[in-house]
C-alpha positions as CSV (number, residue, x, y, z in Angstrom):
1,X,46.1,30.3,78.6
2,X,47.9,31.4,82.0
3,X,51.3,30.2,83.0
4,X,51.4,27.1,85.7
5,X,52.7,28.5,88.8
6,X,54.3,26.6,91.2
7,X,55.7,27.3,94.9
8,X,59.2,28.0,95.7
9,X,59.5,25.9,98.6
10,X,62.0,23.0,97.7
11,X,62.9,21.0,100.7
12,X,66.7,21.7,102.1
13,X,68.4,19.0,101.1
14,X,69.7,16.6,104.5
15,X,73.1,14.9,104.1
16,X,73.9,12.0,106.7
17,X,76.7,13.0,108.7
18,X,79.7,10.6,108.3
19,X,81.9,9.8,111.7
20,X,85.8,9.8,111.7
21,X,88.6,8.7,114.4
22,X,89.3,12.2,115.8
23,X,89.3,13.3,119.3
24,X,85.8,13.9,121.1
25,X,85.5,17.6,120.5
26,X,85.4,17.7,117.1
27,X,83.5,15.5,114.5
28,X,83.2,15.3,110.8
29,X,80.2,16.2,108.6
30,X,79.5,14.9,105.4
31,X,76.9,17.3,104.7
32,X,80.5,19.8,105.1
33,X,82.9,17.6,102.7
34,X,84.2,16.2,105.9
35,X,85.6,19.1,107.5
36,X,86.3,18.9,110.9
37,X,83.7,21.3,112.8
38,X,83.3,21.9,117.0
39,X,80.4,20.2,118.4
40,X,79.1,23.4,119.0
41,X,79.5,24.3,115.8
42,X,78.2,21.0,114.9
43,X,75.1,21.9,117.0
44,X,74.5,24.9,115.8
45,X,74.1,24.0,112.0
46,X,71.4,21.1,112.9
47,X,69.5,23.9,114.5
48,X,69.9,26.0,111.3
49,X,69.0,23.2,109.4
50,X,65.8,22.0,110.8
51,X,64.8,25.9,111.0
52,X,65.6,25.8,106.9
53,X,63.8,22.2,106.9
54,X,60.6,23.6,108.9
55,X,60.4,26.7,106.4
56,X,62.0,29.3,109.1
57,X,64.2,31.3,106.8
58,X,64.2,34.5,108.2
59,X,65.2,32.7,111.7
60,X,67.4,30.6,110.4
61,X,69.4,33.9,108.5
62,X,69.5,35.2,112.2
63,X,71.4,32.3,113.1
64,X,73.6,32.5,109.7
65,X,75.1,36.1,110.5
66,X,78.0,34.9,112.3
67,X,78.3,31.5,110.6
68,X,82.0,31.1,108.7
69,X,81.0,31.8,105.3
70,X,83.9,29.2,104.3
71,X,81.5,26.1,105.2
72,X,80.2,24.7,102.5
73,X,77.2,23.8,104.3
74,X,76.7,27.0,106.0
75,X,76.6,28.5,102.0
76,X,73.8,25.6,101.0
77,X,71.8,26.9,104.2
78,X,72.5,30.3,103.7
79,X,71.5,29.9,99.6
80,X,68.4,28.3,100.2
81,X,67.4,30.6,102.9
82,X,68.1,34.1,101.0
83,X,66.3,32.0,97.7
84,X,62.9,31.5,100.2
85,X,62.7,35.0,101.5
86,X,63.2,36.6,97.7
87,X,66.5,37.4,98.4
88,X,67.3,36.3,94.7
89,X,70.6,38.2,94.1
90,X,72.0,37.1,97.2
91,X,70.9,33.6,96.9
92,X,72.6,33.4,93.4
93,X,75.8,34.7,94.6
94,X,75.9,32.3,97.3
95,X,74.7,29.4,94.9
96,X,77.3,30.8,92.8
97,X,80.0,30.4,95.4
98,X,78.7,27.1,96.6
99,X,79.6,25.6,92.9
100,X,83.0,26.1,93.1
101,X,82.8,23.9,96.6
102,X,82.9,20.4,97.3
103,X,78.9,20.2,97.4
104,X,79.2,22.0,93.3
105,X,76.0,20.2,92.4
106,X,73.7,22.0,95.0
107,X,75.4,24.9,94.0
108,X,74.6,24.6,90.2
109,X,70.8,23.3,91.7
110,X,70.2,26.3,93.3
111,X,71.3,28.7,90.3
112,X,68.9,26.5,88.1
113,X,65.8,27.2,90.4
114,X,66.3,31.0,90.4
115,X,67.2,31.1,86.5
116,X,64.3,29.4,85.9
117,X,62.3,31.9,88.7
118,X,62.9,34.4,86.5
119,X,62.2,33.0,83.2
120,X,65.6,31.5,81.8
121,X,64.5,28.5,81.4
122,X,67.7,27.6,78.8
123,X,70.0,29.0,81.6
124,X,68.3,26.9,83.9
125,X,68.4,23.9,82.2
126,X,72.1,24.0,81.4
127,X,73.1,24.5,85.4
128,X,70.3,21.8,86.6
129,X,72.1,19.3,83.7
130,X,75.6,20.3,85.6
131,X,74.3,19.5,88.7
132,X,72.7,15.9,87.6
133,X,76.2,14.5,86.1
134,X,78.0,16.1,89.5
135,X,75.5,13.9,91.6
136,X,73.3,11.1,89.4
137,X,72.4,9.2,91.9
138,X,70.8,12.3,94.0
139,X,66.5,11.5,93.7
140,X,66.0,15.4,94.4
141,X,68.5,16.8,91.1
142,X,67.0,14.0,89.1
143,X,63.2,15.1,89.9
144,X,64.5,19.0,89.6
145,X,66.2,17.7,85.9
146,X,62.6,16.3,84.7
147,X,60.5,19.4,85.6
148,X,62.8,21.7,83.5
149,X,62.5,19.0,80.4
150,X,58.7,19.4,81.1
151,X,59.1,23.3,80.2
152,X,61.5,22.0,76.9
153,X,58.1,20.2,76.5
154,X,60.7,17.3,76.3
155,X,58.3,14.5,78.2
156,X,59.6,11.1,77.6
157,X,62.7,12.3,78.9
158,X,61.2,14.1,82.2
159,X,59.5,10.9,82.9
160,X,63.2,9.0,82.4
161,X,64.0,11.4,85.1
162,X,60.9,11.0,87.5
163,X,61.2,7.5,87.4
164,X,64.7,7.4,87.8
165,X,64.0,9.8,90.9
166,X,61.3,7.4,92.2
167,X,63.9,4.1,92.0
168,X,66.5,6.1,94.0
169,X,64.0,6.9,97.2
170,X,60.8,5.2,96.3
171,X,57.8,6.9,97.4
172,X,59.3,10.4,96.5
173,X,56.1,12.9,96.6
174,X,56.8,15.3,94.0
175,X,58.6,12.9,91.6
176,X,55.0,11.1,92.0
177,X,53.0,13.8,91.2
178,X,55.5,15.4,88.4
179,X,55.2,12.0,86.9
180,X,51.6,11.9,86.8
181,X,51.5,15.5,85.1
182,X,54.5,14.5,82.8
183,X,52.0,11.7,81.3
184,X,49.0,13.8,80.9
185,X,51.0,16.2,79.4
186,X,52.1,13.4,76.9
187,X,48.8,12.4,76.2
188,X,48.5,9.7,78.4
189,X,45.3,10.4,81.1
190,X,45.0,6.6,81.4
191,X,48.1,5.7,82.7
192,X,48.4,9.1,85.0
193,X,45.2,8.0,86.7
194,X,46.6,4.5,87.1
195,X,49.3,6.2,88.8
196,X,47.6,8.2,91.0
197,X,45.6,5.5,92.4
198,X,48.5,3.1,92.9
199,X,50.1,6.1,94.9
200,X,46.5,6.9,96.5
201,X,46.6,10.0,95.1
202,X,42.8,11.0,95.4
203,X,40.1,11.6,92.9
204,X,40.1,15.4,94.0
205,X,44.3,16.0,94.2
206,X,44.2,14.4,90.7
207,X,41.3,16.7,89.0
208,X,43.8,19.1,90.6
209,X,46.7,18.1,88.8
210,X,44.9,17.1,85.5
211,X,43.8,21.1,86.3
212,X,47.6,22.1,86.2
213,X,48.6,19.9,83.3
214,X,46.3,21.5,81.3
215,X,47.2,25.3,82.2
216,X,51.1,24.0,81.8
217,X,53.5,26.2,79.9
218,X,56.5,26.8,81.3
219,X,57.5,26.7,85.4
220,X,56.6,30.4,87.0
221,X,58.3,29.8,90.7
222,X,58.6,33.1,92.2
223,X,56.1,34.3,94.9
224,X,53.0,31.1,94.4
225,X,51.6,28.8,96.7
226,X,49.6,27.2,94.3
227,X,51.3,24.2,94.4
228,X,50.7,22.5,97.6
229,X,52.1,19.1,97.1
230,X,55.5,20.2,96.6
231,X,57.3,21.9,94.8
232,X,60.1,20.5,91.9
233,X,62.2,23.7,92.2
């Protein structure tokens, strides 16, 4: 039976940017643990991040080379960037370094995806659990959480986490559709279809699915575009 592969293409994560009383040149960005940036700079980074948003990673490192590596945000962009292009060494380092920042649980995220890339799948499961108590209420860490239960085979649990994932940002794609593997996986065909259908899943994306389910061993995320729909990690 072949390994479930699933595509590396996890969506950069978008943090509202708070607002401060400080003079007009220079605002505050949550998405940087509210440190006061230039406009320009300010700029800059939302350019960056749409490019990471829109899949451009190898523009969006062009951008990166003279970004301050102290920004915590500039490390998220950079980490997710280097992680998309197979850059996995440098990605972990910069995961790495974003952990010990004030945006820790993206770092321990990240380090989970490319543990579990390259077949750690305890290692993985012990930084994506670090970065779920760091940030419980983020839908995206909570969905991440589930799918590495689902290679512990651990399914009650990864739907906990899916659903838990869907009440934070209803509607959340991949939560939907890791929820409706999650319950075949368990045994339960009836229910995932019910789900699919309430979600308007169709008939053809769920053969598709109930296709994956059945293949399912363990996560393989390095270098697949099998999975279309989105990806967990």
């Amino acid at each position: 039976m072949n390994k479930l592969s699933v595509s590396v293409c996890f969506i950069a994560l978008i943090i509202t940017s708070g607002c401060a009383n400080i003079s007009a040149s220079k605002q505050v960005s949550a998405s940087n643990c509210n440190v006061p940036i230039s406009k320009e700079e300010s700029v800059t980074l939302d350019l960056i991040e749409q490019q990471v948003t829109e899949k451009q990673y190898y523009s969006a490192l062009a951008y990166l080379e003279k970004a301050p590596d102290s920004s915590p945000r500039v490390l998220r962009l950079r980490a997710e960037a280097q992680r998309n292009t197979g850059m996995l060494d440098e990605a972990y380092t910069s995961y790495r370094n974003l952990s010990l920042s004030c945006m820790a649980a993206f770092g321990h995220a990240g380090m989970a995806k490319i543990l579990a890339t390259r077949g750690d799948i305890p290692q993985a499961h012990q930084q994506m659990l670090k970065a779920r108590r760091l940030a419980p209420s983020n839908a995206d860490i909570r969905n991440d959480y589930g799918f590495i239960l689902l290679a512990h085979k651990n399914f009650k649990a990864a739907q906990r986490e899916f659903m838990t994932a869907l009440q934070l940002q209803p509607g959340h794609l991949v939560a939907i559709r890791n929820m409706v593997i999650s319950l075949i996986l368990d045994g339960d065909s009836r229910t995932a279809l019910r789900m699919a259908k309430n979600n308007d899943i169709p008939s053809s994306e769920f053969r598709n699915l109930l296709a994956q389910a059945n293949a399912f061993k363990e996560p393989v995320l390095a270098g697949s575009n099998n999975f279309k729909k989105g990806a967990p990690l």
